[in-house]
DSSP file (Angstrom, degrees, kcal/mol; ACC not computed):
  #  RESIDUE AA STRUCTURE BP1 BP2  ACC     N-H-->O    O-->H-N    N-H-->O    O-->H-N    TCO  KAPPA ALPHA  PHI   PSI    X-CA   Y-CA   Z-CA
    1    1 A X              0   0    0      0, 0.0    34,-2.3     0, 0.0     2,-0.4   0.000 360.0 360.0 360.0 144.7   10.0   -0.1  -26.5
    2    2 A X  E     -Ab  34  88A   0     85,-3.9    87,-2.2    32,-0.3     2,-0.3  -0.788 360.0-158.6 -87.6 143.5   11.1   -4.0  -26.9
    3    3 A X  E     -A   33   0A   0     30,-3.1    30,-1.9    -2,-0.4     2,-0.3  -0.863   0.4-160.9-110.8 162.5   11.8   -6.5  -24.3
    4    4 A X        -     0   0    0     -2,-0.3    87,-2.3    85,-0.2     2,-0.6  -0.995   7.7-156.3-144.4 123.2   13.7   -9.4  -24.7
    5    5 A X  B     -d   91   0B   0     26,-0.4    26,-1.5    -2,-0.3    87,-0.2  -0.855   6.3-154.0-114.5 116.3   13.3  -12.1  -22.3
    6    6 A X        -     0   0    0     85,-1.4     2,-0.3    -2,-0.6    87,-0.2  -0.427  14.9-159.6 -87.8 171.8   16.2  -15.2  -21.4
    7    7 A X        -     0   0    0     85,-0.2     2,-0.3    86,-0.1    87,-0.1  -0.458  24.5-177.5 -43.4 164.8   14.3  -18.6  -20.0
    8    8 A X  B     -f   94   0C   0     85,-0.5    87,-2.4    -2,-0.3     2,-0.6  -0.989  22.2-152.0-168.3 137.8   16.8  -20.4  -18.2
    9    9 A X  E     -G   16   0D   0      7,-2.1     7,-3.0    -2,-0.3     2,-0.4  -0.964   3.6-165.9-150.7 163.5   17.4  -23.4  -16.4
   10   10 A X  E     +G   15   0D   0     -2,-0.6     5,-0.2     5,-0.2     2,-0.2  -0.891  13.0 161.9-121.7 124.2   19.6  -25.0  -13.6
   11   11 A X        -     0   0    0      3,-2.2    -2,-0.0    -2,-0.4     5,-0.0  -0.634  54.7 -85.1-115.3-159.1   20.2  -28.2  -12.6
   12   12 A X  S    S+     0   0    0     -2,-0.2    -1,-0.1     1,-0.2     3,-0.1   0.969 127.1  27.5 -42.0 -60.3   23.3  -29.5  -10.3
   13   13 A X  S    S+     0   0    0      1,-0.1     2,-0.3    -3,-0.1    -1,-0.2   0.736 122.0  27.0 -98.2 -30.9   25.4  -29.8  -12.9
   14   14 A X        -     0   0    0     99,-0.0    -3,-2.2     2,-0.0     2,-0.4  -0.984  49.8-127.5-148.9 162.7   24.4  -27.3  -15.6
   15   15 A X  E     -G   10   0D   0     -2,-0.3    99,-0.5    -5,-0.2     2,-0.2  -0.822  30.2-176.0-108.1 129.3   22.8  -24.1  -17.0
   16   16 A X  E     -GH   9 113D   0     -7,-3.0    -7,-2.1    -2,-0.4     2,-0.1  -0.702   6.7-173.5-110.6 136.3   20.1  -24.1  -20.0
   17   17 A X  E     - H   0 112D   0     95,-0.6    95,-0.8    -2,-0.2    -9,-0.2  -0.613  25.2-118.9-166.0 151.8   18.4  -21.8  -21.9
   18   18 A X  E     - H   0 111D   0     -2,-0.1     2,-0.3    93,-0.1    93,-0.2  -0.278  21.7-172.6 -79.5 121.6   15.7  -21.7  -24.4
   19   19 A X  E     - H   0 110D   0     91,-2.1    91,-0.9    -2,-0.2     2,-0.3  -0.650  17.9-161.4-108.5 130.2   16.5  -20.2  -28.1
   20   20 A X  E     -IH  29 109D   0      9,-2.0     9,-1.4    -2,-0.3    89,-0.2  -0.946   4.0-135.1-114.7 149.4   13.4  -20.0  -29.9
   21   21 A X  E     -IH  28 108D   0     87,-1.8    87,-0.8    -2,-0.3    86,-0.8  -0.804  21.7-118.3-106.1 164.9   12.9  -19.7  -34.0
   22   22 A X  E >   - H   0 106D   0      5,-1.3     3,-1.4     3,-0.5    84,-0.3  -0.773   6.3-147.2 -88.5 130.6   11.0  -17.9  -35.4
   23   23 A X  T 3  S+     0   0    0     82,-2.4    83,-0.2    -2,-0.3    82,-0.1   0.753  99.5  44.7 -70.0 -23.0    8.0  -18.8  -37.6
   24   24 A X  T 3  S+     0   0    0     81,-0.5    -1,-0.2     1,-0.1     2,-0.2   0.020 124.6  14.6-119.4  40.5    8.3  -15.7  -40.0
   25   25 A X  S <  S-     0   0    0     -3,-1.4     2,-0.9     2,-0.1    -3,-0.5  -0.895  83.4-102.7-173.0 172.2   12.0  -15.7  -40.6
   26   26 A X  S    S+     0   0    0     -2,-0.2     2,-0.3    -5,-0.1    -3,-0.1  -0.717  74.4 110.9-114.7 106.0   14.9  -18.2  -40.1
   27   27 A X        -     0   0    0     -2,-0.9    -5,-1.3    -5,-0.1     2,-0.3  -0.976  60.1-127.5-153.7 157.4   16.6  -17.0  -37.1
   28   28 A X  E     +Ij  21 121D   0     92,-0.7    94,-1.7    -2,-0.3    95,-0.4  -0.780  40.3 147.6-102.4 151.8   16.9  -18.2  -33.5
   29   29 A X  E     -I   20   0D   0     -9,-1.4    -9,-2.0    -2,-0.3     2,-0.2  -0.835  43.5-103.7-150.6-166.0   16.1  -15.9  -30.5
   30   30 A X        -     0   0    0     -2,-0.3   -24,-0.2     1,-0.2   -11,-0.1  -0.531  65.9 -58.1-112.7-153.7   14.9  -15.5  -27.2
   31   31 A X  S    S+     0   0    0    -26,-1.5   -26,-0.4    -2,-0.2    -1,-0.2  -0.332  70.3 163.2 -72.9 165.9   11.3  -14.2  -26.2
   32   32 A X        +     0   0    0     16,-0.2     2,-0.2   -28,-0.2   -28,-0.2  -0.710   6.7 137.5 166.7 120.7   11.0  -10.9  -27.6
   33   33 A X  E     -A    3   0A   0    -30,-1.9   -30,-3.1    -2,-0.2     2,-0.4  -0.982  48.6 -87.6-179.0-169.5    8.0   -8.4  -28.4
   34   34 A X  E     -A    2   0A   0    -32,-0.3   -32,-0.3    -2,-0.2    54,-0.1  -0.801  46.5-103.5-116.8 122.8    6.9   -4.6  -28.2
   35   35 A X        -     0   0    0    -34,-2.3     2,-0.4    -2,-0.4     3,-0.2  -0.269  38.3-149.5 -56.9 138.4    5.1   -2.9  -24.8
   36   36 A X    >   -     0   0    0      1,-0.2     3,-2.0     4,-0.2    -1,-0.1  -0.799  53.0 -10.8-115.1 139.8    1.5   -2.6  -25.4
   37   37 A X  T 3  S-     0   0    0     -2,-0.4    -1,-0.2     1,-0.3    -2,-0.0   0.641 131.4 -34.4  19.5  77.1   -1.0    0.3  -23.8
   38   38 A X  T 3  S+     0   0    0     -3,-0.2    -1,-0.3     1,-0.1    -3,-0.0   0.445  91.3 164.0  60.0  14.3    0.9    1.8  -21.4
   39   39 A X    <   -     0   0    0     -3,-2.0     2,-0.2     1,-0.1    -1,-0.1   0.167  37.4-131.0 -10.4 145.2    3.0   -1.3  -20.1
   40   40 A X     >  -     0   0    0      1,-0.2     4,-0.6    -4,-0.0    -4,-0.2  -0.299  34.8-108.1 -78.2-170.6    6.1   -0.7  -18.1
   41   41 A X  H >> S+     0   0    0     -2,-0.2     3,-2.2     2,-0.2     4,-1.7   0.901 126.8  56.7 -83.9 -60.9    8.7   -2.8  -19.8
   42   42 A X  H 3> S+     0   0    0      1,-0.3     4,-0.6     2,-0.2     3,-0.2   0.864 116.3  49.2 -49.6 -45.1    8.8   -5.6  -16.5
   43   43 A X  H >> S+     0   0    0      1,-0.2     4,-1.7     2,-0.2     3,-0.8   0.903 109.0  46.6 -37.3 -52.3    4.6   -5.5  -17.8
   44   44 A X  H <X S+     0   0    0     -3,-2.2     4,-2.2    -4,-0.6    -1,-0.2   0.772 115.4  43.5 -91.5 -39.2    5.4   -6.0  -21.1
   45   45 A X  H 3< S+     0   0    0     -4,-1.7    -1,-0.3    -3,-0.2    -2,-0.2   0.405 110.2  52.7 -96.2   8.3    8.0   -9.1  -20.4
   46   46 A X  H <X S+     0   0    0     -3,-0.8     4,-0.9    -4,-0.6    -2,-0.2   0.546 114.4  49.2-110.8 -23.0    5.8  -11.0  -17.8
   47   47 A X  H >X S+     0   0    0     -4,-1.7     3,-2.0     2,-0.2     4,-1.9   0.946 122.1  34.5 -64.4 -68.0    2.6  -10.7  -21.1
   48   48 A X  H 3X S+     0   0    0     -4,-2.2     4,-2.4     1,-0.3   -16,-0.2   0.426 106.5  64.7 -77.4  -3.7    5.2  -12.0  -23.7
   49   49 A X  H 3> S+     0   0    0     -4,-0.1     6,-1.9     2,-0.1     4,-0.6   0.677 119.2  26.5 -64.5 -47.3    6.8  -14.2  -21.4
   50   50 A X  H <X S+     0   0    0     -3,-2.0     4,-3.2    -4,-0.9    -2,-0.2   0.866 117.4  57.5 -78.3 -63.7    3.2  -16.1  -21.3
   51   51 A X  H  < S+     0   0    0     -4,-1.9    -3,-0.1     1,-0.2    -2,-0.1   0.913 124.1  26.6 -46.7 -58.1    1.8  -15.2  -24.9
   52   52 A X  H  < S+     0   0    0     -4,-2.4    51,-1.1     1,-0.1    -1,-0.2   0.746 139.4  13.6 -82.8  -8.8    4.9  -16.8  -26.3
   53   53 A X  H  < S-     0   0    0     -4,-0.6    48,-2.1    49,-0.2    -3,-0.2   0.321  88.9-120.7-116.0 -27.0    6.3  -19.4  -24.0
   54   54 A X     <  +     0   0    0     -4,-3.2     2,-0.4    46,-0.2    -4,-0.3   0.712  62.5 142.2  64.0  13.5    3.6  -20.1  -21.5
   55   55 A X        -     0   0    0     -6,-1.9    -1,-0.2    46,-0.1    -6,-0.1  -0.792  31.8-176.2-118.1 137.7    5.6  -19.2  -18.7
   56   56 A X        +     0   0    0     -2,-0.4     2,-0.3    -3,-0.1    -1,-0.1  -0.357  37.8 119.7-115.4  50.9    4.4  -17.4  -15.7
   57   57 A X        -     0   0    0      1,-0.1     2,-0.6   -11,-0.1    -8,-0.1  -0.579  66.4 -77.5 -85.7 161.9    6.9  -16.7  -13.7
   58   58 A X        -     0   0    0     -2,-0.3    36,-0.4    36,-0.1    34,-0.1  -0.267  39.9-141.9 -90.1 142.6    8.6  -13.9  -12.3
   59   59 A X        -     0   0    0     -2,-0.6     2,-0.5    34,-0.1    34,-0.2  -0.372   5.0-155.0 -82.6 166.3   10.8  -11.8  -14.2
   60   60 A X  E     -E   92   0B   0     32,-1.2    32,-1.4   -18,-0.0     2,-0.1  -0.968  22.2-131.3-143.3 128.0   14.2  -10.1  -13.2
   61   61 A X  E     -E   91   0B   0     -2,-0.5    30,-0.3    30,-0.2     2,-0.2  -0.427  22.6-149.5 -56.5 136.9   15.2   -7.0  -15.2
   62   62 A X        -     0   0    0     28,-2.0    28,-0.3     2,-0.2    30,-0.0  -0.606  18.7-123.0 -87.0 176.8   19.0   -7.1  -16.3
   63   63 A X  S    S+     0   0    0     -2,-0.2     2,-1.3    66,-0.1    28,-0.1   0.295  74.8 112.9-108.4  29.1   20.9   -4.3  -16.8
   64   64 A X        -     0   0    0     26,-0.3     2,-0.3    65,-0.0    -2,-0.2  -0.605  47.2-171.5 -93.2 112.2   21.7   -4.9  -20.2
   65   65 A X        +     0   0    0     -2,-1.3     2,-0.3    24,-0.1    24,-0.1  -0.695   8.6 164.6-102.5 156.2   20.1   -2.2  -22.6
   66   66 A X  E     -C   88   0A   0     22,-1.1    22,-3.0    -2,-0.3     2,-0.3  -0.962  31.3-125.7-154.8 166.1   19.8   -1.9  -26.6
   67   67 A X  E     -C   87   0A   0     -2,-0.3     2,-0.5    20,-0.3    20,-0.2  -0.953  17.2-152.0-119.7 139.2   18.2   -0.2  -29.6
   68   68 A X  E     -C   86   0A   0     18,-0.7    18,-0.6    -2,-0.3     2,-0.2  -0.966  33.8-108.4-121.0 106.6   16.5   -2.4  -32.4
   69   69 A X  E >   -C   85   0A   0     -2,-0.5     3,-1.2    16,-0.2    16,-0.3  -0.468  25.0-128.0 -21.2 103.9   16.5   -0.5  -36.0
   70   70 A X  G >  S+     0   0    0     14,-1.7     3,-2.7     1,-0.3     6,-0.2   0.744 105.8  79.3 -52.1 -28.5   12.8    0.5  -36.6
   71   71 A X  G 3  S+     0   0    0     13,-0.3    -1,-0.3     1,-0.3    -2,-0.1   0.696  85.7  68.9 -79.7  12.5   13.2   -1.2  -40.2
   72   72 A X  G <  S+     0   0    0     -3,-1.2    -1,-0.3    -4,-0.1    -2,-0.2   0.845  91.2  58.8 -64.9 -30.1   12.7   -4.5  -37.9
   73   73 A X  S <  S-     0   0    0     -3,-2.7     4,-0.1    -4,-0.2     0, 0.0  -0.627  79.3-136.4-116.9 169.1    9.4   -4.1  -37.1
   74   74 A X  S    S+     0   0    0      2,-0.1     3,-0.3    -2,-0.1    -1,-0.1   0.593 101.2  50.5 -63.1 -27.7    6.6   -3.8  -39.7
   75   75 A X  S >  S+     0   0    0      1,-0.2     3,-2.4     2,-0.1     4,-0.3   0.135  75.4 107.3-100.7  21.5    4.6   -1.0  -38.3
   76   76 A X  G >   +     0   0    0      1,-0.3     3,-2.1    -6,-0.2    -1,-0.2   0.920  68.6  68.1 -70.5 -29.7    7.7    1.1  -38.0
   77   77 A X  G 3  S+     0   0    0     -3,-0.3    -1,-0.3     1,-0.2     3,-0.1   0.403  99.8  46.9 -47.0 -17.7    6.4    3.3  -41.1
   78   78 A X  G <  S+     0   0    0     -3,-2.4    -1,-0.2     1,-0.1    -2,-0.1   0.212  92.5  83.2-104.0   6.8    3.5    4.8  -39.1
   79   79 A X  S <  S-     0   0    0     -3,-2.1    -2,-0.2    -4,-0.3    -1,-0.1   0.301 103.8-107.1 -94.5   0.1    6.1    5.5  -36.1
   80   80 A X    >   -     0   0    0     -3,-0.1     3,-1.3     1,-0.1    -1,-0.1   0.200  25.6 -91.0  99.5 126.6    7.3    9.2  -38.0
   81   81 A X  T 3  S+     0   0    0      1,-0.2     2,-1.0    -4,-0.1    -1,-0.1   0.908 121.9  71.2 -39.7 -57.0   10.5   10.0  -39.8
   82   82 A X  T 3  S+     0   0    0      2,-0.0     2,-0.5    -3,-0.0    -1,-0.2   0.115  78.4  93.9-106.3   2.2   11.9   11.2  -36.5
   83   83 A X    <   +     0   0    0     -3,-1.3     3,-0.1    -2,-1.0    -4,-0.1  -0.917  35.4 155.6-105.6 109.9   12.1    7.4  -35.1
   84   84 A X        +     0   0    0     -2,-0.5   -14,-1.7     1,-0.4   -13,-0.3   0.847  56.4  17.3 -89.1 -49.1   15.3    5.9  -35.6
   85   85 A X  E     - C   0  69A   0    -16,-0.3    -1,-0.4   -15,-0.1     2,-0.4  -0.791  58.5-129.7-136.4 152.5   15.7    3.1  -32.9
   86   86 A X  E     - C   0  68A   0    -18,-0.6   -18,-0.7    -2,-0.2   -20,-0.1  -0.966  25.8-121.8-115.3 100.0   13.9    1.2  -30.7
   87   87 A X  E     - C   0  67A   0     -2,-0.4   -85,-3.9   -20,-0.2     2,-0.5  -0.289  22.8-156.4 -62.4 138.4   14.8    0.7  -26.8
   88   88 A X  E     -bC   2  66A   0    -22,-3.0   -22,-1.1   -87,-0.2   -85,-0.2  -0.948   6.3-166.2-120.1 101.8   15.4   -2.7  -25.9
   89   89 A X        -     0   0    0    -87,-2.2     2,-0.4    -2,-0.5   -85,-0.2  -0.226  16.7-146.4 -83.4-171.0   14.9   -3.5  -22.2
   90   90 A X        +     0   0    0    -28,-0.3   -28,-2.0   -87,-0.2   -26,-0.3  -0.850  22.1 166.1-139.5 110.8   16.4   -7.3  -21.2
   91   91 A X  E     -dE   5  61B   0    -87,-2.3   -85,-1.4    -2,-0.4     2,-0.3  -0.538  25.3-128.0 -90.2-163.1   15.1   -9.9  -18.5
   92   92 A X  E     - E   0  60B   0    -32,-1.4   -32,-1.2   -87,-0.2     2,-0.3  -0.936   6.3-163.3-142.5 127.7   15.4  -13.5  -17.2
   93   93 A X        -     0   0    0     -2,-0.3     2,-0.9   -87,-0.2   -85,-0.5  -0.848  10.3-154.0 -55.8 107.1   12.8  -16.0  -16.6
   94   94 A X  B     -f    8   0C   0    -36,-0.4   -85,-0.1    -2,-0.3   -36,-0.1  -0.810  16.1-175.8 -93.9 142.0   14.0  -19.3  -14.3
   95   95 A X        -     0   0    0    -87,-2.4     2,-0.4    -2,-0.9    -1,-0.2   0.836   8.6-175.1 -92.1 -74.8   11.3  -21.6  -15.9
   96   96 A X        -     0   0    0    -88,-0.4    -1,-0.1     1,-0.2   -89,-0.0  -0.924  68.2 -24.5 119.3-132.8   12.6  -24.4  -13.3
   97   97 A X  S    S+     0   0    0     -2,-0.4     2,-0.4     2,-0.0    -1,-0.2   0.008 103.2 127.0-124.0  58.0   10.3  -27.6  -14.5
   98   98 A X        -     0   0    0      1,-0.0    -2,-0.1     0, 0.0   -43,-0.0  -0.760  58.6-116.7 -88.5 130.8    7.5  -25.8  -16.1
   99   99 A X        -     0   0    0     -2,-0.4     2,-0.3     1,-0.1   -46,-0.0  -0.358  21.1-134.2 -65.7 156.0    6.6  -26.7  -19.7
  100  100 A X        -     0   0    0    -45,-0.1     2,-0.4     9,-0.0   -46,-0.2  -0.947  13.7-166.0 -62.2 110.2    6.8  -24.7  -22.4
  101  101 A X        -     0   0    0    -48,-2.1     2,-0.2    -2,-0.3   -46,-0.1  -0.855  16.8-138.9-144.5 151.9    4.4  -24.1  -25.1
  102  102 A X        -     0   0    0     -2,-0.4   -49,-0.2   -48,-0.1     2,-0.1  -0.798  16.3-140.6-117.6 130.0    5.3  -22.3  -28.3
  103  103 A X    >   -     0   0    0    -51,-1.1     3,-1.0    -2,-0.2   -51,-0.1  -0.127  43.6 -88.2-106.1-129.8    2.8  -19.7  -29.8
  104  104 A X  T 3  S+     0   0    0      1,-0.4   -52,-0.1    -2,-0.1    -1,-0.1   0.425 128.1  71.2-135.0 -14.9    2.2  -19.5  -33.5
  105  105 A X  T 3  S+     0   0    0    -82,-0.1   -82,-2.4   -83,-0.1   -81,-0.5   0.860 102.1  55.3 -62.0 -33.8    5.4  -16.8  -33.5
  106  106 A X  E <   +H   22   0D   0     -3,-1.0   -84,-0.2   -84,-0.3     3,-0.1  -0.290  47.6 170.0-132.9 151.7    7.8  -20.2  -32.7
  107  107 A X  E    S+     0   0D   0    -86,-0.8     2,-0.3     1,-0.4   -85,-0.1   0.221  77.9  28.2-132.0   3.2    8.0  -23.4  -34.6
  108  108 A X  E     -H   21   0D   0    -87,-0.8   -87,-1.8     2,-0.0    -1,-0.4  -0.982  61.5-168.3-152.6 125.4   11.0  -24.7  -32.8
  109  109 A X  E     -H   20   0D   0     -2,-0.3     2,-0.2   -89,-0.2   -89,-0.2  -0.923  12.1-169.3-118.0 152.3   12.5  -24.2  -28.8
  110  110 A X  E     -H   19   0D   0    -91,-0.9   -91,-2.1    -2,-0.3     2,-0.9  -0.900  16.7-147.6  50.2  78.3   15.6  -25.3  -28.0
  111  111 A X  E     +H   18   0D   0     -2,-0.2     2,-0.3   -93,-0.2   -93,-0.1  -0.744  36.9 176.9-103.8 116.4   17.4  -25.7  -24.6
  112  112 A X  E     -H   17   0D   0     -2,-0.9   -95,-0.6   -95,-0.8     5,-0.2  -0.962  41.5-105.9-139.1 147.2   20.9  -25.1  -24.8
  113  113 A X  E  >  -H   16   0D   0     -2,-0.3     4,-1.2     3,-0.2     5,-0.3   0.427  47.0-110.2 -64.7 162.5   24.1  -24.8  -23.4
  114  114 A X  H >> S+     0   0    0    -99,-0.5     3,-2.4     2,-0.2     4,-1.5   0.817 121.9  53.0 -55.4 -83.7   25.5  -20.7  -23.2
  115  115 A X  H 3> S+     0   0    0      1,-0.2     4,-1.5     2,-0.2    -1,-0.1   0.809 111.3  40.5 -16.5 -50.8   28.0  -21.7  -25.8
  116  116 A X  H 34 S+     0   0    0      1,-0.2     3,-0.3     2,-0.2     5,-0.3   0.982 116.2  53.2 -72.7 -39.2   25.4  -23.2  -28.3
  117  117 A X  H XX S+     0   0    0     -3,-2.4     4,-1.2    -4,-1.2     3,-1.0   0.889 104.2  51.6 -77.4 -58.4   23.2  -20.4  -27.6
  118  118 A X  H 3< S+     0   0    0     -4,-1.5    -1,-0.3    -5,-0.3    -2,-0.2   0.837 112.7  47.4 -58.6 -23.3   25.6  -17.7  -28.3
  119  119 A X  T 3< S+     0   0    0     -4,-1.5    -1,-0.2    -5,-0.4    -2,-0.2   0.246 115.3  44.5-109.5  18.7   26.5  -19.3  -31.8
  120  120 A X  T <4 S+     0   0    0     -3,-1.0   -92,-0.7    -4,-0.2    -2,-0.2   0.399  88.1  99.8-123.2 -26.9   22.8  -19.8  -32.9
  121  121 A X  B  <  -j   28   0D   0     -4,-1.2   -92,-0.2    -5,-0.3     3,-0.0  -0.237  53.9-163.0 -63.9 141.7   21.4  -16.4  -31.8
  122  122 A X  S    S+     0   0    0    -94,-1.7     2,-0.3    -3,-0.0    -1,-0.1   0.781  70.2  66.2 -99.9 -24.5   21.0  -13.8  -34.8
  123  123 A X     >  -     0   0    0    -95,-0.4     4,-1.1     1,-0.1     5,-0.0  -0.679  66.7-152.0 -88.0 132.2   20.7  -10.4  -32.6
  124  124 A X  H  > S+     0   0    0     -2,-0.3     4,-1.3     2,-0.2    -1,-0.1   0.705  98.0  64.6 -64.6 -26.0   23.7   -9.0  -30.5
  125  125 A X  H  > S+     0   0    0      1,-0.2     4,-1.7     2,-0.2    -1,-0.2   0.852 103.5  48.5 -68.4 -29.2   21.7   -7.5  -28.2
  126  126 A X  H  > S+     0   0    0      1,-0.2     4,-1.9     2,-0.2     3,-0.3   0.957 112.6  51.9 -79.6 -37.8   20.4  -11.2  -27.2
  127  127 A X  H  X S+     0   0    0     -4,-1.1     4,-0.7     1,-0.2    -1,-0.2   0.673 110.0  46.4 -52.4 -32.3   23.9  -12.3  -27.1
  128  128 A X  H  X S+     0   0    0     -4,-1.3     4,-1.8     2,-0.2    -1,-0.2   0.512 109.2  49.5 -85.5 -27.5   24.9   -9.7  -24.9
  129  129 A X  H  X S+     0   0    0     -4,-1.7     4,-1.2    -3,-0.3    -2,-0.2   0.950 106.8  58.3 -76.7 -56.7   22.1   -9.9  -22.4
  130  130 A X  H  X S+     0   0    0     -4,-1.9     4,-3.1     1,-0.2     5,-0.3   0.808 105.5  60.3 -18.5 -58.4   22.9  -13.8  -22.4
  131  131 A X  H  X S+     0   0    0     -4,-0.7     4,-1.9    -5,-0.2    -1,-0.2   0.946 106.1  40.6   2.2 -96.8   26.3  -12.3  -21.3
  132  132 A X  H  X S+     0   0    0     -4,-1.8     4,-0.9     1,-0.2    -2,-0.2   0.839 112.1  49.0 -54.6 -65.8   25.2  -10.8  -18.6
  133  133 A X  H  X S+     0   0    0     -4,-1.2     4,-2.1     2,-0.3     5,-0.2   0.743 113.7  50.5 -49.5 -57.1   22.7  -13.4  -17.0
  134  134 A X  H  X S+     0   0    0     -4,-3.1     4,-2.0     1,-0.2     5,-0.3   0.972 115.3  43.6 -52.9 -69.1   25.7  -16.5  -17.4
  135  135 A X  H  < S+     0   0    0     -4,-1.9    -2,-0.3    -5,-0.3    -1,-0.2   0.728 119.6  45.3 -36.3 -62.5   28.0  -13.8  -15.5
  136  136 A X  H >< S+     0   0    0     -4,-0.9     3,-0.9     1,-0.2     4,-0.3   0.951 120.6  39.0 -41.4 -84.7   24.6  -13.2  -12.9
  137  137 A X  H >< S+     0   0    0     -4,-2.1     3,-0.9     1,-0.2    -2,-0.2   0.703 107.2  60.9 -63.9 -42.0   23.9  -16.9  -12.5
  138  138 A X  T 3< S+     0   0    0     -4,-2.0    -1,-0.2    -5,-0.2    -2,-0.2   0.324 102.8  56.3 -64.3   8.8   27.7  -18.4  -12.2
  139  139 A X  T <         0   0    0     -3,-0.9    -1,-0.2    -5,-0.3    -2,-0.2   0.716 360.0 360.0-104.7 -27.9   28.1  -16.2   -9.1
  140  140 A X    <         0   0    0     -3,-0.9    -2,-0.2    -4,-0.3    -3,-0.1   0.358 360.0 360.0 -88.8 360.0   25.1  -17.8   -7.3
């Protein structure tokens, strides 16, 4: 399985959140990586939540699900004909005023408005979680 992971931040007036590139393609995204040795997914998005980001914080699941094409990944060729798709779980991070630190996946972060964030994102599924979490957070 994938996770995909929002940071986000609030002040009075407005809501952020951090679009990351990627260092081996040019596309923008959010946190994003694969559960490792028997992970739950909420495991798997509080590791990659730190490995890429630095952020420790606590996660909150959304309920926004997806599938990622196996010809995304590189290792998808040792995964079986019988593997089409990938489950994609979704959370949210509030980062709050903790820094951020990019790891060697990143070359660039970006905290930015929903609009700007929806028109930079290359994946739907990230667009869609984004969705949900402005809809979540504009009720509170």
């Amino acid at each position: 399985f994938q996770v995909l992971v929002i940071p986000f931040r609030r002040t009075a007036s407005t809501l952020k959140f951090a679009v990351l590139k990627r260092s081996d393609a040019d596309y923008w995204q959010f946190v994003a990586g694969g559960g490792e040795d028997g992970e739950t997914p909420i495991q798997a998005a509080q590791r990659e939540t730190k490995e890429e980001a630095g952020i420790t914080g606590d996660v909150t699941q959304l309920y926004s699900l997806s599938t990622v094409p196996k010809d995304c990944f590189a290792a998808a060729d040792s995964w079986g004909e019988n593997v089409y798709v990938i489950p994609e779980h979704c959370f949210a991070v509030h980062v709050g005023n903790e820094d951020i630190y990019l790891s060697p996946e990143h070359t660039e972060l970006k905290w930015v408005s929903y609009e700007q964030a929806g028109s930079m994102l290359k994946w739907d599924s990230n667009r869609n979680a984004l969705w949900e979490l402005n809809q979540r957070l504009m009720k509170e």
